[in-house]
C-alpha positions in Angstrom: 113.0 134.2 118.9 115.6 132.7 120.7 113.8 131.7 123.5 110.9 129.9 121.7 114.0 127.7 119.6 115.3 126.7 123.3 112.2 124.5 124.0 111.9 122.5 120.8 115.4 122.1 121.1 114.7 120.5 124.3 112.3 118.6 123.4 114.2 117.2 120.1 116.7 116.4 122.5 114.5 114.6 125.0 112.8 112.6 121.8 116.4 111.6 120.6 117.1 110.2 123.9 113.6 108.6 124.7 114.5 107.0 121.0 117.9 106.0 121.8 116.8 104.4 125.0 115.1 101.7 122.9 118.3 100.3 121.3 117.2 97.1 123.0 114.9 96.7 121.3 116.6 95.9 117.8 118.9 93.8 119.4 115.4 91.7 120.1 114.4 92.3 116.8 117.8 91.4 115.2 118.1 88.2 117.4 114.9 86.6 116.0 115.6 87.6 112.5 119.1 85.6 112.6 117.2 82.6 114.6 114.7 82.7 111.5 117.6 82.2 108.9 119.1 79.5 110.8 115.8 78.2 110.7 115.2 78.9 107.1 118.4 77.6 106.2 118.2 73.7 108.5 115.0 73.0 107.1 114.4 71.6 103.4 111.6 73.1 101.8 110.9 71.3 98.3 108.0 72.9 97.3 106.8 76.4 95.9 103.4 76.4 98.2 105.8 76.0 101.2 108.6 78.5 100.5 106.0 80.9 99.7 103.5 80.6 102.8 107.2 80.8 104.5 107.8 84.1 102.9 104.4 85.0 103.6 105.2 84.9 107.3 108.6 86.5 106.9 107.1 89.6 105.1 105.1 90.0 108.1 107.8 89.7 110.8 109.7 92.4 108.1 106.8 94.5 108.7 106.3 94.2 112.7 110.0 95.3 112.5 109.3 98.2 110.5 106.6 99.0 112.9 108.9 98.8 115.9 111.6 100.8 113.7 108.8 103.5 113.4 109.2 104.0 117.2 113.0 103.9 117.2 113.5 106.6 114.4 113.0 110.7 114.3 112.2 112.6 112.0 110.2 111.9 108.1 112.1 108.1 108.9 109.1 107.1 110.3 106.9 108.0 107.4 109.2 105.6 105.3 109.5 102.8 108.0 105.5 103.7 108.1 105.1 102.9 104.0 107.9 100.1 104.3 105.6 98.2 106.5 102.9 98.8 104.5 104.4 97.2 101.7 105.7 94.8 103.4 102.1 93.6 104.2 101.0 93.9 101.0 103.7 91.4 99.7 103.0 89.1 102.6 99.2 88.9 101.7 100.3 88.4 98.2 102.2 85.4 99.0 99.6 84.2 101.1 96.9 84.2 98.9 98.1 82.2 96.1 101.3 80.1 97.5 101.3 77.4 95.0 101.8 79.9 92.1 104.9 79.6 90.1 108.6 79.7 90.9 108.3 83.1 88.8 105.8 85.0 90.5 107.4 84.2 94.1 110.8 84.7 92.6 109.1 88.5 91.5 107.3 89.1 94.9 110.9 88.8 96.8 112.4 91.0 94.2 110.0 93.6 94.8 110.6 93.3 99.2 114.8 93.1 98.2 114.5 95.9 96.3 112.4 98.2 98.8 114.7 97.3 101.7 117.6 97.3 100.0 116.9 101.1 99.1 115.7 102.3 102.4 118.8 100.8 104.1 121.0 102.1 100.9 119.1 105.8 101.8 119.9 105.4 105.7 123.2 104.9 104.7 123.7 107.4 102.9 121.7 110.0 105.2 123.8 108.9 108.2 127.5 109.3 107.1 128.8 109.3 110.4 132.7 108.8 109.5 132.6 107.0 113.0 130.0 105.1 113.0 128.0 101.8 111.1 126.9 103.6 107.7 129.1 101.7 105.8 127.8 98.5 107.0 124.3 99.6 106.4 125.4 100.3 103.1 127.2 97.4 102.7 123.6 95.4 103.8 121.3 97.6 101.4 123.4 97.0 98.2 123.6 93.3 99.0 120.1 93.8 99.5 119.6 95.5 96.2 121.8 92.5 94.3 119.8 90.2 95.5 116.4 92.0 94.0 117.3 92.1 90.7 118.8 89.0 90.9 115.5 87.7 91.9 113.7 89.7 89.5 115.7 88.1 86.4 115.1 84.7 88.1 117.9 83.5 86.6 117.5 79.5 87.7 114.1 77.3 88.6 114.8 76.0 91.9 113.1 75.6 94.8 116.8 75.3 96.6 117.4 78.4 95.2 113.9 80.1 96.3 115.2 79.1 100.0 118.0 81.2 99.7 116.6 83.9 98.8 114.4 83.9 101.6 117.1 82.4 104.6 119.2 85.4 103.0 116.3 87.8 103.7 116.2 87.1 107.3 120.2 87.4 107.8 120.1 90.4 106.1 117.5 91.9 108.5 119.0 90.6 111.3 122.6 91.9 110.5 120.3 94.8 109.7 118.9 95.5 113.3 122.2 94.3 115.0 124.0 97.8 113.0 120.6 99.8 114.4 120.6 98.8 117.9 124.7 99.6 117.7 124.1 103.0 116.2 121.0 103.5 118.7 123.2 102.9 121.4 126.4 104.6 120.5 124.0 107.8 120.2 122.4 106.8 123.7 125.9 107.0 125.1 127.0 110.1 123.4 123.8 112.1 124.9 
């Protein structure tokens, strides 16, 4: 019995390095999230149609990045990163389709995405207490996240100002997101 644990063990071992060989690749993914917020945040969108077709396009990077999370993550992670960026698509199609809508239904479409990745991150968190490590950050990120959903979901003002927050906020949140993955990939690449 103990000889047939010795190979998976290996080969656990080998998929956790393989894995944390791609740290690199959140620090990509991180790096165009941030440049998206700065972007978000220079330009002035006035209108609903605008902010939402911008979100569409945003939902669609978040799930690209879930995709590419898939392939830096062990274990039933990936099925979650694997539904994440399902939803993700879902929501971005939803934006897509009708983007002059009201401030309300766009409000309740980011609620939903804060709210889903507030909850994974808030569940990665918790699942990685590393007392030396970035969990607290991560958890830190998903409440924040979370906040932000329900504050969206209440809608509590009618501007499209306010709309552009939400959505620059988004973006900094997954980049700050993917900066604490690609440190936690690679602290585990050089602990191997």
């Amino acid at each position: 019995m103990a000889t047939s644990s010795r190979p998976a063990a290996a080969s656990e071992s080998a998929e956790v390095e393989e894995l944390a060989g791609l740290w690199w690749l959140k620090v990509i993914t991180a790096g165009c999230w941030l440049l998206l917020s700065v972007i978000v945040f220079r330009f002035d969108y006035t209108t609903v149609s605008s902010i939402s077709i911008l979100f569409g396009v945003v939902m669609l990077a978040a799930a690209a990045t879930e995709l590419v999370a898939i392939f830096t993550s062990h274990g039933w992670w990936r099925v979650a990163h694997g539904m994440l960026a399902l939803a993700f698509v879902v929501i971005g199609i939803v934006a897509f389709v009708h983007p002059g809508n009201t401030f309300a239904a766009l409000a309740g479409v980011m609620s939903f995405y804060f709210i889903f990745a507030g909850g994974l991150r808030i569940a990665l968190a918790v699942a990685l207490r590393d007392p030396d490590g970035f969990h607290w950050l991560l958890l830190a990120v998903g409440v924040a996240e979370l906040l932000l959903g329900f504050w969206a979901a209440g809608y509590f003002g009618r501007s499209a100002l306010l709309l552009v927050i939400w959505v620059g906020a988004l973006a900094l949140a997954r980049g700050i997101g993917d900066i604490i993955d690609a440190l936690a990939l690679h602290r585990l690449r050089d602990d191997i």
